[in-house]
C-alpha positions in Angstrom: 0.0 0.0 0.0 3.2 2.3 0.9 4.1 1.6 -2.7 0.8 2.9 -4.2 1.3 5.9 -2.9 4.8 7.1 -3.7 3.7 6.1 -7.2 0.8 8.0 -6.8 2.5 11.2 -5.4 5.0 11.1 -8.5 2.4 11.2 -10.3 0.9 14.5 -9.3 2.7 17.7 -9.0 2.7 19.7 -6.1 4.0 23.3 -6.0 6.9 24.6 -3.8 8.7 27.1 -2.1 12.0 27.5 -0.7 13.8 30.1 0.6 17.1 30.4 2.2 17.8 30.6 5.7 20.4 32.9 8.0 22.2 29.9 8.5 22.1 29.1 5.0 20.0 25.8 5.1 17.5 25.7 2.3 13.8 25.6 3.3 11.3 24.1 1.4 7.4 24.1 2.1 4.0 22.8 0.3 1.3 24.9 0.5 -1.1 22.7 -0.5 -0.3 20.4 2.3 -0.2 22.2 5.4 2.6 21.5 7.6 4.7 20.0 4.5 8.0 21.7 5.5 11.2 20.2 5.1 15.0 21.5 4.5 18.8 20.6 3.7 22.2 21.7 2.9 21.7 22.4 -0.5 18.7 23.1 -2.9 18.6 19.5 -4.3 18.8 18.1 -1.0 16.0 20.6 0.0 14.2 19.3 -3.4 15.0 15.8 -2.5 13.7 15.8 0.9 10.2 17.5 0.2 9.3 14.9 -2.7 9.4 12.6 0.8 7.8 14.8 2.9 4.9 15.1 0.6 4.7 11.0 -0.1 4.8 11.0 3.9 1.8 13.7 4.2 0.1 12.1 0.9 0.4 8.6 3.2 -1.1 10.2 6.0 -4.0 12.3 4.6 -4.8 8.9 3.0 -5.2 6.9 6.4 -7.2 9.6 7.7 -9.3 9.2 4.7 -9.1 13.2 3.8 -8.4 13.7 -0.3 -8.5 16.7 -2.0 -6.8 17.3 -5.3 -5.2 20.4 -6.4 -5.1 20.8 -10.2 -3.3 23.6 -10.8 -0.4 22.8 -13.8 2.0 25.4 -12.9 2.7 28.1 -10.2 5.8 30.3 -9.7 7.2 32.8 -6.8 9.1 35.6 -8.0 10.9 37.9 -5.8 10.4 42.0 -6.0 13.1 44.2 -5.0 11.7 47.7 -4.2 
């Protein structure tokens, strides 16, 4: 059943955001899953580590029986300097 899932979560896309830290960690969070945070060293490890933070969330909404899709294709953050 674990199995399922990952597949299922690779299947979907899930938009991001990461930022950068004072101690220069990258942090990377899901808004569509709330409380889907994760970090690391380096932006792939960030990357790398939220792909299982969302399978782990994905797992958990699942046993709690709460679904909702998001079906947005794309989003993007830009930064504004002013």
């Amino acid at each position: 059943m674990k199995k399922r899932t990952a597949q299922k979560a690779k299947n979907r896309h899930f938009p991001v955001v990461t930022s950068r830290g004072e101690d220069g960690f990258y942090i990377v969070q899901c808004p569509t899953l709330p409380g889907c945070a994760t970090q690391g060293k380096t932006l792939d490890e960030a990357l790398k580590n939220i792909r299982e933070a969302i399978e782990l969330c994905l797992e958990e909404r699942e046993s709690r029986m709460i679904a909702d899709e998001f079906g947005t294709e794309e989003v993007s953050l830009h930064t504004v300097t002013v």
